[in-house]
C-alpha positions in Angstrom: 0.0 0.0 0.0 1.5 3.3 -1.0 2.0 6.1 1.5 -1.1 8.8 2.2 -0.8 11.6 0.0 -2.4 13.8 3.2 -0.9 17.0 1.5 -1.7 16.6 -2.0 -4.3 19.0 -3.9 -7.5 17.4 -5.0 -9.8 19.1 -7.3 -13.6 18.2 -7.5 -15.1 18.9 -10.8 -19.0 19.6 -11.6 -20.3 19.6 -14.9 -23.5 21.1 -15.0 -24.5 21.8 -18.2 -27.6 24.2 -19.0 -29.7 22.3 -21.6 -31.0 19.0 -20.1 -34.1 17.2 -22.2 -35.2 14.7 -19.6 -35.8 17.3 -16.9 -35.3 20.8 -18.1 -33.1 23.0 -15.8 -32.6 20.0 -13.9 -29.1 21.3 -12.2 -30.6 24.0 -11.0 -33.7 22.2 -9.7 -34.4 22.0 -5.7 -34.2 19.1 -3.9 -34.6 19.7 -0.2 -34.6 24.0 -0.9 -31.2 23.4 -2.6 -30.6 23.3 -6.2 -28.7 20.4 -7.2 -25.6 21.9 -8.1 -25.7 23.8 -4.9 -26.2 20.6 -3.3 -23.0 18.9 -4.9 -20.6 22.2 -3.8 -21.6 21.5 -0.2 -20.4 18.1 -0.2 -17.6 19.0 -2.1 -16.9 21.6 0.2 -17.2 19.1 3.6 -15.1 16.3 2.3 -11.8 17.1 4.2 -10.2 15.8 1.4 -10.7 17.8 -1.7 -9.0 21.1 -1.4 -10.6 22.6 -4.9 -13.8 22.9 -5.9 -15.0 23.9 -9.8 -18.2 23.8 -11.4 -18.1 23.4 -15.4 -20.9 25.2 -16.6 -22.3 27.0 -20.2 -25.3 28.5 -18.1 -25.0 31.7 -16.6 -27.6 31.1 -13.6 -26.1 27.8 -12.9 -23.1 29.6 -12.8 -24.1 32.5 -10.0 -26.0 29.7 -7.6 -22.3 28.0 -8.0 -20.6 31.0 -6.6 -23.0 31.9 -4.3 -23.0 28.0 -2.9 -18.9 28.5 -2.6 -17.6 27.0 -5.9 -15.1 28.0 -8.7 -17.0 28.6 -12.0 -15.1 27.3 -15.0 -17.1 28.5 -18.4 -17.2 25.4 -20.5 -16.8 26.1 -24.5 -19.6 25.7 -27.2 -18.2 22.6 -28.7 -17.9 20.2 -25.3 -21.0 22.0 -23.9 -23.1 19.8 -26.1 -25.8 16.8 -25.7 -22.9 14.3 -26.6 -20.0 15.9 -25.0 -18.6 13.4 -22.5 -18.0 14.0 -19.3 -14.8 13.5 -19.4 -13.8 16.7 -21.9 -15.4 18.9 -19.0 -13.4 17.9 -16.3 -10.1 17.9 -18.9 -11.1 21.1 -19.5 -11.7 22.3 -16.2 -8.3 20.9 -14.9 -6.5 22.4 -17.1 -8.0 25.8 -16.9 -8.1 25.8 -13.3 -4.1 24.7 -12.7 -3.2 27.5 -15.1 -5.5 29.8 -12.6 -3.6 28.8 -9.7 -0.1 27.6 -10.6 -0.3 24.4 -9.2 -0.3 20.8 -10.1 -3.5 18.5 -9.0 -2.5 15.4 -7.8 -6.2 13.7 -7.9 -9.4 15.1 -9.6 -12.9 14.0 -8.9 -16.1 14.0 -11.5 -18.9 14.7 -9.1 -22.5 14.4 -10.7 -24.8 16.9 -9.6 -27.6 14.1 -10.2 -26.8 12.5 -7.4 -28.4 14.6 -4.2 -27.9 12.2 -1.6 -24.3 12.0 -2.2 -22.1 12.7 0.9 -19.0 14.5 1.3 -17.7 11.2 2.8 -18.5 9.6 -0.5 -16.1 11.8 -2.2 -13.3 11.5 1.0 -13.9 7.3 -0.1 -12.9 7.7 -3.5 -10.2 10.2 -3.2 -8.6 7.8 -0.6 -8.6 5.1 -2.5 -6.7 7.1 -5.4 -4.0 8.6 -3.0 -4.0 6.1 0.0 -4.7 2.7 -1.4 -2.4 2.7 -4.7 -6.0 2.5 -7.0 -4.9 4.7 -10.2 -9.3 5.1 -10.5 -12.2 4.9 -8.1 -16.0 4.9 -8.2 -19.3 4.8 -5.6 -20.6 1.5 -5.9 -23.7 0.1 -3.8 -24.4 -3.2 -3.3 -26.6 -4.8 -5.5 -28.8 -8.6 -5.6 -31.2 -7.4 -8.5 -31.9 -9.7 -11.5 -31.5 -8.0 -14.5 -33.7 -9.4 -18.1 -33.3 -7.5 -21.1 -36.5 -7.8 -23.9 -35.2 -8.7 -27.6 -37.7 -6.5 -28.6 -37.0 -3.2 -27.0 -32.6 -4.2 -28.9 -34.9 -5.1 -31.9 -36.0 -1.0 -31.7 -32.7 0.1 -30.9 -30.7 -2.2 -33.4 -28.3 -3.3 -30.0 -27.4 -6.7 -30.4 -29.0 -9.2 -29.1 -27.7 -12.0 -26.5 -27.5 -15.4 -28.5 -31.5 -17.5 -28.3 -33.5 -19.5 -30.4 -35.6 -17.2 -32.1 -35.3 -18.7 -35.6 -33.8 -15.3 -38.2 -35.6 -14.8 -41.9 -33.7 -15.2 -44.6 -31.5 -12.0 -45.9 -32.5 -10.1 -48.7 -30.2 -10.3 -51.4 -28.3 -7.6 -52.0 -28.0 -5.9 -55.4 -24.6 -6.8 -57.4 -22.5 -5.0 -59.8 -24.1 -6.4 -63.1 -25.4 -4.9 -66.2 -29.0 -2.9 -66.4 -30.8 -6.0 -67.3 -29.6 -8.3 -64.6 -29.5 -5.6 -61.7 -33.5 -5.1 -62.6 -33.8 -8.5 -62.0 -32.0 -8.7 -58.9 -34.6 -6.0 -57.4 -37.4 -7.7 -58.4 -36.4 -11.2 -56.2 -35.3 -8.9 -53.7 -38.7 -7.2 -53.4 -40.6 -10.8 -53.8 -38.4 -12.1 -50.8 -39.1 -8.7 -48.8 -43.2 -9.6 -49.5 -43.2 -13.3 -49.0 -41.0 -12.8 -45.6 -44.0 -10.2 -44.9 -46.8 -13.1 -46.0 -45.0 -15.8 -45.2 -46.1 -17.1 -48.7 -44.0 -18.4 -52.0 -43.2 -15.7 -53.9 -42.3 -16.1 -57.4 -40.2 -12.6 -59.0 -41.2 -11.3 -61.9 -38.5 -12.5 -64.5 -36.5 -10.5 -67.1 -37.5 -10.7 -71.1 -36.3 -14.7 -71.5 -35.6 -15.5 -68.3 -37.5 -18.2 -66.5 -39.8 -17.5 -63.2 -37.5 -17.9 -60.1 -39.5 -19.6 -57.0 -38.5 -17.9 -54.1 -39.0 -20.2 -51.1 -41.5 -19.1 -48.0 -40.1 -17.1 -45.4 -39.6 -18.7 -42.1 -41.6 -17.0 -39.1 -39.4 -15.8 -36.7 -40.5 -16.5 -33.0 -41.8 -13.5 -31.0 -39.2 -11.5 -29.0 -38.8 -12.7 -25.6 -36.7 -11.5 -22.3 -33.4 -13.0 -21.2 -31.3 -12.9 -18.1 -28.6 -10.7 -18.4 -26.6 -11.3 -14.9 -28.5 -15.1 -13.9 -29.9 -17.8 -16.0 -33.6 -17.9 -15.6 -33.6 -21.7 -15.8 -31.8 -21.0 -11.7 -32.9 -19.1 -9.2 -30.3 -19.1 -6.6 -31.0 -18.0 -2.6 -29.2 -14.3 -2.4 -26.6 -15.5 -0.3 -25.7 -18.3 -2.5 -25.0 -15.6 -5.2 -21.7 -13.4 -5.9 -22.0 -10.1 -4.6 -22.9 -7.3 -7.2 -22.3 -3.7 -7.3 -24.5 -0.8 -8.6 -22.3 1.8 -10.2 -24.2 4.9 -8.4 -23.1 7.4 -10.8 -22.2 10.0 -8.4 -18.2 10.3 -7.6 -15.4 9.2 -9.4 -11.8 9.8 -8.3 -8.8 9.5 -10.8 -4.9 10.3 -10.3 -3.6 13.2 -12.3 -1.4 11.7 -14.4 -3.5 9.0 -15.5 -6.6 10.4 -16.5 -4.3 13.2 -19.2 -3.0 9.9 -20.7 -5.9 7.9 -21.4 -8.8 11.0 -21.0 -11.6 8.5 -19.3 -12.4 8.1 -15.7 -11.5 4.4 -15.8 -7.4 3.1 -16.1 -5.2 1.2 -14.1 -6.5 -0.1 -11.3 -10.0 0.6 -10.3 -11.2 0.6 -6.9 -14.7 0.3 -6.1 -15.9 2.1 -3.1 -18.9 1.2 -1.6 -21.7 3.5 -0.2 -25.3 3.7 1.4 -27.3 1.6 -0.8 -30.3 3.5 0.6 -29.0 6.8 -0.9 -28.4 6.0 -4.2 -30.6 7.9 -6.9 -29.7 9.4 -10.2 -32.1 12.3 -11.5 -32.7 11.4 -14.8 -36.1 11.6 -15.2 -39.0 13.6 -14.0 -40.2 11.0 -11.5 -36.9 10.9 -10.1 -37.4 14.4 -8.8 -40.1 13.7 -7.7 -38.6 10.6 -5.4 -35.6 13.1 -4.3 -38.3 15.3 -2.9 -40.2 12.7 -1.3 -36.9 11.6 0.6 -34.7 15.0 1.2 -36.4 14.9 4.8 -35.6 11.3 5.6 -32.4 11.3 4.5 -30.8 15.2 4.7 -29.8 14.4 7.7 -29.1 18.3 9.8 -25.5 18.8 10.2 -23.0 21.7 9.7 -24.9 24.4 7.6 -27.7 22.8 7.1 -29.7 25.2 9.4 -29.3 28.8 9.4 -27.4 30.9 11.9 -26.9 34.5 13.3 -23.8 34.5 10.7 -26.4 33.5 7.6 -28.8 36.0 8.0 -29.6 39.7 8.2 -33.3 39.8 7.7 -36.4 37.9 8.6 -39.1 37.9 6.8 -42.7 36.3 8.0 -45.6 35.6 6.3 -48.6 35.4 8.5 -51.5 33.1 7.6 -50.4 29.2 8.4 -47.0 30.8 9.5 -47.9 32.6 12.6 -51.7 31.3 13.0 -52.7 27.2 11.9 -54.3 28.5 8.9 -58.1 28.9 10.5 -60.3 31.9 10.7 -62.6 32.2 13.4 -65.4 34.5 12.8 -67.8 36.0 15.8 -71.4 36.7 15.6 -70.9 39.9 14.0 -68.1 39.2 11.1 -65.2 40.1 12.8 -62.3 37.9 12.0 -60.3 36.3 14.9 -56.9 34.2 14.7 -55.1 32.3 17.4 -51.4 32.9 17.3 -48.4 31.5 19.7 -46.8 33.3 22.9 -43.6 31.6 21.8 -43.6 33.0 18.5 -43.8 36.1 20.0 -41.1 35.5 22.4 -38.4 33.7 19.8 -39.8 37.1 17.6 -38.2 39.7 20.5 -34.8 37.9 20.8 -34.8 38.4 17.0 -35.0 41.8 17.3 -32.6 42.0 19.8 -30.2 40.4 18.3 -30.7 43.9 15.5 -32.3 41.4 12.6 -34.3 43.6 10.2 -37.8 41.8 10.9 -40.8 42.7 8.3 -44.1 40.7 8.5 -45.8 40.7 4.2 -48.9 39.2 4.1 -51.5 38.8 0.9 -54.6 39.6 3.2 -55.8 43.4 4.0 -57.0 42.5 7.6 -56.8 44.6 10.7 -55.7 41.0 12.5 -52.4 41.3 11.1 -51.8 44.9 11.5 -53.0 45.2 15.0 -50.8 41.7 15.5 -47.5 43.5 14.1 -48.2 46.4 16.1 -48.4 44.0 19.4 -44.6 42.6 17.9 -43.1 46.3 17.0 -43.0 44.6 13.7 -43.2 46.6 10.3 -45.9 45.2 8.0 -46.4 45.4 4.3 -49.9 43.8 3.9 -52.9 43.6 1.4 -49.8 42.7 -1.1 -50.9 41.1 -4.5 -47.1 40.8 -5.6 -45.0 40.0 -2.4 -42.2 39.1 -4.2 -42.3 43.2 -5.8 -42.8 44.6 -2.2 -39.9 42.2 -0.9 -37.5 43.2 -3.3 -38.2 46.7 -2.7 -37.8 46.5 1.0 -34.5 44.8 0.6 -33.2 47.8 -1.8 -34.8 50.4 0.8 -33.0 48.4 4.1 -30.1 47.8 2.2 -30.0 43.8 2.8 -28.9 41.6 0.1 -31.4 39.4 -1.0 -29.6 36.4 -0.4 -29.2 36.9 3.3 -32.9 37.1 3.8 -35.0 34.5 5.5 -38.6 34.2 4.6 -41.2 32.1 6.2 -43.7 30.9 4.2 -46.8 27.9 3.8 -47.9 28.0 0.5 -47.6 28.9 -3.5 -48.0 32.4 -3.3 -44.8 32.4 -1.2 -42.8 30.9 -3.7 -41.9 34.1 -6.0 -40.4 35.0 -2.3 -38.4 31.8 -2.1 -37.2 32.4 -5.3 -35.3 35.8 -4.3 -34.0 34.9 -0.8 -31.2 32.6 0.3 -33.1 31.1 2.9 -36.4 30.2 2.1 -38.2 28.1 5.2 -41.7 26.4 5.2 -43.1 25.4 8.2 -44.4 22.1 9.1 -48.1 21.8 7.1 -47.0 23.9 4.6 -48.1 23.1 1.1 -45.7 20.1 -0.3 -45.0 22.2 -3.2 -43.7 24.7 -0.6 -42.2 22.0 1.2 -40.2 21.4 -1.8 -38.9 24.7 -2.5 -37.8 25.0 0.6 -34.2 25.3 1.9 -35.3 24.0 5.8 -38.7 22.6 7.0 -39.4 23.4 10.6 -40.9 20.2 12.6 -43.3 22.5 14.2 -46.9 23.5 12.1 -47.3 27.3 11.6 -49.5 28.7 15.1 -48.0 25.9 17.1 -44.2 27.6 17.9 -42.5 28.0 14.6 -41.4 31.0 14.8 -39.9 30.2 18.1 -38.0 27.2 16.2 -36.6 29.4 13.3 -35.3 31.7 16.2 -33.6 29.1 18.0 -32.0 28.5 14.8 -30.5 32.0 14.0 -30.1 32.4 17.8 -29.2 28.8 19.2 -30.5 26.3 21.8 -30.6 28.6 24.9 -33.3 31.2 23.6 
């Protein structure tokens, strides 16, 4: 085993291209509040490991959310920016653009796939070990895998991939036209189009002969046997216990590691020795597809585990922003004999809302609704309000210029779709628990406490810690 290369620099390259046709503007698409590219520079960024982080990009909004998430931007040319570019020319490129940036010599780079959310920044420490630690010259996350795979002749019929050998009996050829003279050539694609018809009908065909010529009897096709599945990795004729099986791996698509040297020479992410490294098989999941969004979504709160950043603090934000309705009530209007409107709110809220404004946060409460319960509610906080809004995300921008906060260092609570034009402008867009699962979505943190219930309190404790 060769000797840890502790000091060596290690460069972690994105590609994130901006035209995607399976899910359009996937890399920029939010899986747990975070875009995915965003997502892949905060694991770069944790794995104590990699020492560079660069995102190759041809989009310019893929390019700022890169910046902003702590990432190099590396603008990738017209003619590897492409839908059959490889990978591999973007992270060439990038390497080479970003060693004449700073001088210095990588001794490892990393192709890190944006599509893979749940990756983890010890996924990339794994690989990059095995490159510098463990003598591998190439490395790959790997999951374990017991899965049959089949394959349907039909769907490589469609495609024209070639099919594993079976006993579906072939028609005959057509014959193909020869080099002859006019006459004979005319012949030749007249039995050609008789065999094409009689393999069609599975009938004798007899071709129309030339001036002289006797009839040619072209025999009856044979019927070839419908398309059927195969195993690809087991034969179907055994079905073996699991544990009686070799042990597969799933190639997760979401890290690869690769020493220096060897990656300029052969320009692909597999030479040498290649070391799989295995990882959480209950994390693996490749966005390639609409429906795999959707799935991401659906398991960003089971398995975003909170850690290091993943909440905000005093040092992430300048400004709160609260909505009001299902934020700071549970949604429900209560209405008295005579029409007046009444709301329940939460002591705590208003508690964790004071330490805020203590701690000199710029505190604003924009709400859709006209309604003296949130005016006379702000004026019980010593909150501003901007309310009877139609366009929040207008009056929110507009504060920010007149306070003089940057956009990206407001957080704004929110439950439901007319919030999201807000969580589109700040960095820290929250929804509470209940919210909307659209909203839910969007969101960048999701307290555990419903809107009317303590919230507010929650998100303070964030900003503010434990103690408040």
């Amino acid at each position: 085993m060769s000797q840890p290369e502790s000091a060596a620099r290690v460069l972690a390259v994105i590609p994130a291209r901006g035209g995607s046709k399976g899910v359009p503007g996937k890399n920029l698409a939010r899986v747990g509040g975070v875009p995915l590219v965003a997502r892949a520079v905060r694991q770069c960024l944790a794995a104590e490991r990699v020492t560079d982080v660069v995102v190759s990009t041809d989009d310019d909004t893929i390019a700022s959310v890169a910046r902003e998430a702590g990432a190099e931007v590396v603008r990738r040319p017209a003619e590897i920016a492409g839908d059959t570019a490889s990978s591999e020319a973007a992270v060439l490129h990038a390497l080479d653009t970003h060693e004449e940036r700073c001088g210095e010599t990588m001794a490892a780079v990393l192709l890190v796939q944006c599509t893979s959310p749940f990756l983890t920044g010890a996924d990339i420490d794994g690989v990059t070990a095995a490159v510098l630690d463990e003598g591998a010259d190439s490395a790959l996350t790997v999951a374990p895998f017991h899965g049959f795979i089949w394959r349907d002749e039909a769907d490589e019929a469609e495609t024209g991939a070639v099919a594993e050998p079976s006993a579906v009996a072939k028609a005959p050829a057509v014959p193909a036209v020869a080099k002859t003279p006019a006459g004979a050539k005319t012949t030749a694609v007249a039995e050609a189009t008789a065999v094409a018809k009689a393999a069609a009908t599975g009938a004798a065909a007899t071709a129309a002969p030339a001036t002289g010529a006797a009839p040619t009897k072209v025999a009856p096709a044979v019927e070839a046997a419908p398309a059927q599945g195969y195993g690809v990795n087991h034969d179907r004729s055994y079905r073996p216990r699991r544990q009686d099986r070799p042990q597969d791996l799933l190639e997760t698509g979401a890290a690869y590691a690769m020493r220096t040297p060897g990656f300029r020479e052969h320009r692909h992410r597999f030479f040498g020795r290649t070391a799989p490294v295995r990882t959480d098989a209950a994390r693996v999941l490749e966005v390639d597809e609409p429906d795999d969004l959707t799935r991401a979504r659906a398991l960003a709160p089971l398995l975003d585990v909170p850690g290091p950043g993943s909440l905000p603090t005093r040092r992430d934000v300048d400004a709160v922003v609260l909505d009001f309705d299902g934020t700071q009530t549970d949604d429900r209007v209560y209405i008295d004999a005579d029409g007046r409107e009444l709301v329940a709110v939460h002591r705590g809220d208003g508690l964790g809302i004071a330490a805020l404004r203590r701690a000199e946060l710029k505190l604003l409460i924009l709400s859709t609704e006209q309604n003296p319960v949130v005016a006379a509610r702000a004026r019980k906080l010593h909150l501003p309000v901007l309310h009877g809004v139609d366009r929040k995300d207008i009056a929110l921008k507009q504060w920010c210029e007149e306070e003089g906060v940057a956009p990206e260092r407001v957080l704004y609570v929110g439950n439901d779709v007319n919030d999201l034009p807000c969580f589109g402008l700040v960095g820290w867009p929250v929804a509470v628990a209940g919210a909307h699962a659209i909203v839910r979505d969007a969101a960048r943190a999701v307290t555990s406490t419903p809107g009317g219930d303590g919230a507010i309190r929650e998100i303070a404790s964030w900003i503010l810690g434990p103690s408040l």
